[in-house]
MIPAFI-492533 format. One record per atom (N, C-alpha, C): residue in one letter; x, y, z. Coordinates in steps of 0.05 Angstrom, whole numbers, plus 5000, padded with zeros to 4 digits. Example, Ala and Ser with C-alpha at 12.3 -4.5 7.8 and 13.67 -1.06 7.14 Angstrom:
2
a526448865156 a524649105156 a526449345156 s525749555142 s527349795143 s525850015157 
***
This chain:
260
x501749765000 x500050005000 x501750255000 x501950384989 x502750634979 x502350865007 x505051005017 x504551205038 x505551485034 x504751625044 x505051935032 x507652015032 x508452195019 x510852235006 x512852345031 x515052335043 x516052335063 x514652295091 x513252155089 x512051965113 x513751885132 x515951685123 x517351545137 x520251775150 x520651925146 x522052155149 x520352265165 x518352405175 x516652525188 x515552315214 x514752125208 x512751955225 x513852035251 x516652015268 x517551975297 x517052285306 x517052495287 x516752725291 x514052775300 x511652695281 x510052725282 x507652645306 x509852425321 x508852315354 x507952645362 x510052745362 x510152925384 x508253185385 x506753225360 x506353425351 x502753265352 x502153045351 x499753005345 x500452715327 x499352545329 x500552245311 x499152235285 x500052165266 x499152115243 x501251935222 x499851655212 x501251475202 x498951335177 x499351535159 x496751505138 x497951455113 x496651225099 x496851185069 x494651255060 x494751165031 x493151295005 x490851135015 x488951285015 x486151115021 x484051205003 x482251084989 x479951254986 x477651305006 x477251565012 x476351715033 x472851625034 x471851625004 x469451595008 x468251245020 x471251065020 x469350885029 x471550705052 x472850945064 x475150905087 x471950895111 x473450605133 x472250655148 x473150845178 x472350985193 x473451165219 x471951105237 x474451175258 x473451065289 x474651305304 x472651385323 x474251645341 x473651595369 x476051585394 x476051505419 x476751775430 x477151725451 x478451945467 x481251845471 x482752095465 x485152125464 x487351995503 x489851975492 x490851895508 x490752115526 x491252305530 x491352555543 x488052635542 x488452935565 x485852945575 x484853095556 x481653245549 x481453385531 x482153345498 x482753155488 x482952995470 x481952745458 x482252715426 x480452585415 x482952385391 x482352125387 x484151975370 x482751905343 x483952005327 x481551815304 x483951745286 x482051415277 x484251265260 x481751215237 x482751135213 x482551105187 x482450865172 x480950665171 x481450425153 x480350405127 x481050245112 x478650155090 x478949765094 x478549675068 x477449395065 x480049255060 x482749465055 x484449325044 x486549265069 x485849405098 x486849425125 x486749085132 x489248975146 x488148635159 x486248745176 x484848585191 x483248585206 x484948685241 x483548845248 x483649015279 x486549235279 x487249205255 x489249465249 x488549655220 x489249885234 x488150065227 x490550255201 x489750405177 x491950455162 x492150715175 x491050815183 x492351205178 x491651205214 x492451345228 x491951495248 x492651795256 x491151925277 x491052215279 x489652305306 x492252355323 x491252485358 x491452815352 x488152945358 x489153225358 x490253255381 x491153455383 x493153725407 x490253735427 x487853815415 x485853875437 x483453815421 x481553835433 x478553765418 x477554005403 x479454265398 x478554415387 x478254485351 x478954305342 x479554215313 x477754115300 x476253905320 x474253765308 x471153865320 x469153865305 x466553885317 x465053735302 x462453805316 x461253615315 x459553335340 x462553375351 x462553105375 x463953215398 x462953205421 x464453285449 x465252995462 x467252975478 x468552745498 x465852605512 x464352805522 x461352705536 x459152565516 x460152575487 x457752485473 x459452145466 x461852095473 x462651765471 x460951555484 x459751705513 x458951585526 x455351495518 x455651705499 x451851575488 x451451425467 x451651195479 x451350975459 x449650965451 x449450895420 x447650855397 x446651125388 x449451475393 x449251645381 x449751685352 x448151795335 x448351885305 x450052115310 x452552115305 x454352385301 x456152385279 x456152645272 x458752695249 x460452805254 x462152805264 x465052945266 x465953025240 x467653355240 x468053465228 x471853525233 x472753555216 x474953655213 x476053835190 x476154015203 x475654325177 x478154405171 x480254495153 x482454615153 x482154795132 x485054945126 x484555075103 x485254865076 x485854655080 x485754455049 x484154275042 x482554205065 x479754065064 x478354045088 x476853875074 x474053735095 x473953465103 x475453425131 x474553085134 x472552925156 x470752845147 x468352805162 x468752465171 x467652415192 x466952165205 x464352175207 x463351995200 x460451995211 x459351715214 x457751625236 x456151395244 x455451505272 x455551205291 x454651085306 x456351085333 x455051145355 x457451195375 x456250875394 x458450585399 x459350465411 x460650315429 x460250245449 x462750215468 x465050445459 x462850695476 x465550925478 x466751035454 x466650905427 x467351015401 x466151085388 x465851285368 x464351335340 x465651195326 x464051025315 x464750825284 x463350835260 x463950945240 x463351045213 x464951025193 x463551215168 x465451225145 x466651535139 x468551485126 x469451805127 x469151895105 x469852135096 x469352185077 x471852565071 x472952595048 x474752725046 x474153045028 x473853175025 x472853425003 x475453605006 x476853654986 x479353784980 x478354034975 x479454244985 x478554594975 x480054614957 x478654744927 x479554704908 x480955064908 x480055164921 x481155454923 x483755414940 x485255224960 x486855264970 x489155144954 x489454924938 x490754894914 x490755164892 x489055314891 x489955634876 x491455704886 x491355744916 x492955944938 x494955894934 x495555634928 x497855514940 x500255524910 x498855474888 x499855464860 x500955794862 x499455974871 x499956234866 x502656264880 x503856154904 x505756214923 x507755974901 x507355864886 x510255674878 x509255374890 x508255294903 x506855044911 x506154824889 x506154724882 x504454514863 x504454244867 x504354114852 x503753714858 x502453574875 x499453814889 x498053614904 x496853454903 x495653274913 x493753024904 x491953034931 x491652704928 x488852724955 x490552694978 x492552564975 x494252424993 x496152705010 x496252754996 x498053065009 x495353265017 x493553345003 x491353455017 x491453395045 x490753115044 x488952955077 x490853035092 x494853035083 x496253025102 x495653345116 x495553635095 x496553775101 x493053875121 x491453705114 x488653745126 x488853605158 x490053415158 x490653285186 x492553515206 x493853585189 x497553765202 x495554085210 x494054135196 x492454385192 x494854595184 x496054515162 x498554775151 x496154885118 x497255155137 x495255315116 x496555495099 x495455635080 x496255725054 x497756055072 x495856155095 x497556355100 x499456365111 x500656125133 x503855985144 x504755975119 x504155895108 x505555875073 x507756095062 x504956295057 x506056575062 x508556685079 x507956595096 x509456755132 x511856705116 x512756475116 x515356295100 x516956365077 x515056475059 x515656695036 x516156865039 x515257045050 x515157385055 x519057315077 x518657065089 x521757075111 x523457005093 x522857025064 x526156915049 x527156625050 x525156485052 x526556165064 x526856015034 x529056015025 x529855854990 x529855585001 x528855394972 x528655164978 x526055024984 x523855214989 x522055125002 x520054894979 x518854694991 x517354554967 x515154414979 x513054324959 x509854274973 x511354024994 x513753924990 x512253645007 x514953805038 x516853975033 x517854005059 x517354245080 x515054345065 x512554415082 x512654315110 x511954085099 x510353915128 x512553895144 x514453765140 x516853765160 x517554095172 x517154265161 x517554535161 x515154575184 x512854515182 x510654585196 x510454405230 x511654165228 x510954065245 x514454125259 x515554185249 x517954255268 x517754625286 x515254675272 x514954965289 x516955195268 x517855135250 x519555355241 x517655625219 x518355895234 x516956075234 x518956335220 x517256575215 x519556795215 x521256845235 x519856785266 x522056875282 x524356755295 x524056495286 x526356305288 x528156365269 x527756495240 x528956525221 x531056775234 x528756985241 x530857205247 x532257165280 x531456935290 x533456875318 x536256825306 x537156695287 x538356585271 x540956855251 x538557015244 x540257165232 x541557335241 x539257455268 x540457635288 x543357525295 x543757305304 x546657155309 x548357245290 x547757285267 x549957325241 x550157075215 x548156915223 x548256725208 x546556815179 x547856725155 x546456755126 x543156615130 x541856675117 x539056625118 x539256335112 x538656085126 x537555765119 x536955695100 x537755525085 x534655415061 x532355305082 x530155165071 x528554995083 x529854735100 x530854555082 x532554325100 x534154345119 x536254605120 x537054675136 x536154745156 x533854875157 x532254985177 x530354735193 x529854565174 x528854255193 x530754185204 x533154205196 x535353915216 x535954205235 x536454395241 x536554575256 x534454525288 x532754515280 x529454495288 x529254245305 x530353985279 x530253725302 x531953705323 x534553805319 x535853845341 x536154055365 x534054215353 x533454325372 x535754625384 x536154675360 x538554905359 x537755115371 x538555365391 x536855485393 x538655655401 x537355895408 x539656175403 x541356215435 x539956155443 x541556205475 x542855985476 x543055795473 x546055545481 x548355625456 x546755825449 x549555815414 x550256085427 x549256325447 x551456475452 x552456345474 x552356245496 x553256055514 x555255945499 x555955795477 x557455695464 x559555905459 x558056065450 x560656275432 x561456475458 x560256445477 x561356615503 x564356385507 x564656215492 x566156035515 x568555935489 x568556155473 x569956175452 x570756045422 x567655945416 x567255795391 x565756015372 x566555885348 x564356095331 x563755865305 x560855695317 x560455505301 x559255525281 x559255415266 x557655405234 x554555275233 x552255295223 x550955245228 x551054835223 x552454775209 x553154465201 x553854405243 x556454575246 x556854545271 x554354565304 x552754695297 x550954685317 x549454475312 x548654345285 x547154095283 x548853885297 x551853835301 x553453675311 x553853685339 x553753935343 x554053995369 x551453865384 x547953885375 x546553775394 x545753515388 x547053415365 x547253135361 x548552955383 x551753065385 x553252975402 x553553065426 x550753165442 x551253315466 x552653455482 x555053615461 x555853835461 x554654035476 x553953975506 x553254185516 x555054465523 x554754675537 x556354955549 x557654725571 x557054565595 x557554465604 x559754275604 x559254155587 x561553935578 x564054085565 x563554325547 x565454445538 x567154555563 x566254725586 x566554755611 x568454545621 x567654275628 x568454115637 x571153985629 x571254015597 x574353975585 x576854235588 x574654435590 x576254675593 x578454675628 x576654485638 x577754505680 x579754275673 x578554035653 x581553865656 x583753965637 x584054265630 x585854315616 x586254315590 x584354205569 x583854305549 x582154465541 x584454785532 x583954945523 x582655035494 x584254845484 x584254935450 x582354715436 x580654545440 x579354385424 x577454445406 x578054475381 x576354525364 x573754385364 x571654415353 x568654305354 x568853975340 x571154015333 x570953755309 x572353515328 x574353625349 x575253535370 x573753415391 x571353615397 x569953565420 x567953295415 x566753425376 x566053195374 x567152835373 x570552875373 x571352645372 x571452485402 x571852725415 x572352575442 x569752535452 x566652605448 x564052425455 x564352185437 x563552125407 x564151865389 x565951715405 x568851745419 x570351435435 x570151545467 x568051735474 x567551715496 x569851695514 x572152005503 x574451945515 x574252155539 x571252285544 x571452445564 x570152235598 x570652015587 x568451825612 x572451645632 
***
């Protein structure tokens, strides 16, 4: 079965932000199930059709809060043998659940409606090659045509319909861009700005760093929180007497763990 286009690159990311692990389905005769979410104030909905084995499910999707979807409140799981439709509205579509509420679940069929105006929006900004499959994703993610924008107007080269999503679910904004530049660093492409993001680069441990007399590259700060390159540890080689270790150093001595 066929899965959306950097799926497998995104998926561990995507825990964190809200879960979603979806292939190509057709929407109009996918079946959906919505529980309450693992956390409080939250709702889980997963996605099957006919071609799913039996008691696993193809696509799944935990919102952040119950405020995304309507339709259905946490208190209406509990009324069994409720007719409800859950809604899920974005700016790239429409994805509906609708049936029967059961032992605590709504169980139905879903159904998908792509905005055909947000593929304009999006063609107009440089965007193109969507299908249903990228729709649903960017309809699940809720990345909209005016984040889109934000991203444009900040100068970010490189950008493309499908690293968007990694772009979106890593939080990267204008003002991360200009945390970045403020430092003195040249403006990011897009990829750069995700592996930045996963590791979690961030402007105060990089003057901490350069208080302590480095002046790293941005390749180097991706290494640095790879290899836990903390202010600390740099600190700590500095008391046993090494002074002069370059970053490429520091990183050698975490890899054989010659600081243990």
């Amino acid at each position: 079965m066929k899965h959306f286009s950097l799926f497998a690159a995104i998926a561990a990311c995507v825990l964190s932000a809200g879960a979603i692990n979806s292939s190509a389905l057709d929407m109009s005769h996918a079946s959906c199930t919505i529980t309450a979410g693992e956390h409080a104030g939250t709702f889980s909905l997963s996605v099957g059709d006919d071609s799913c084995s039996e008691g696993r499910h193809c696509g799944s999707f935990s919102s952040e809060s119950m405020k995304r979807i309507s339709g259905i409140t946490l208190e209406d799981l509990a009324r069994d043998g409720a007719q409800l439709t859950a809604v899920l509205d974005a700016d790239a579509g429409r994805f509906t659940c609708a049936g029967t509420v059961h032992d605590a679940a709504l169980r139905g069929t879903s159904t998908f409606t792509p905005h055909p105006d947000f593929v304009s929006r999006m063609a107009q900004l440089g965007f193109k090659g969507f299908d249903n499959d990228k729709l649903l994703t960017f309809t699940f993610l809720d990345i909209g045509s005016a984040w889109a924008q934000s991203l444009k107007d900040a100068g970010i080269a490189g950008m493309t319909t499908d690293n968007l999503i990694p772009l979106h679910i890593f939080k990267v904004d204008k003002a991360y861009v200009a945390e970045l530049t403020a430092l003195g660093y040249g403006k990011p492409d897009a990829d750069k700005l995700v592996a930045l993001k996963v590791q979690g680069v961030n402007a105060e441990e990089v003057r901490q760093i350069r208080d302590l007399g480095y002046q790293p590259t941005l390749d180097e700060l991706i290494q640095i929180r790879i290899f836990h390159i903390t202010p600390e540890f740099i600190r700590t080689m500095k008391a046993r007497g090494f002074n002069d270790l370059t970053i490429a150093k520091l990183v050698q001595i975490k890899i054989f763990k010659l600081d243990e």
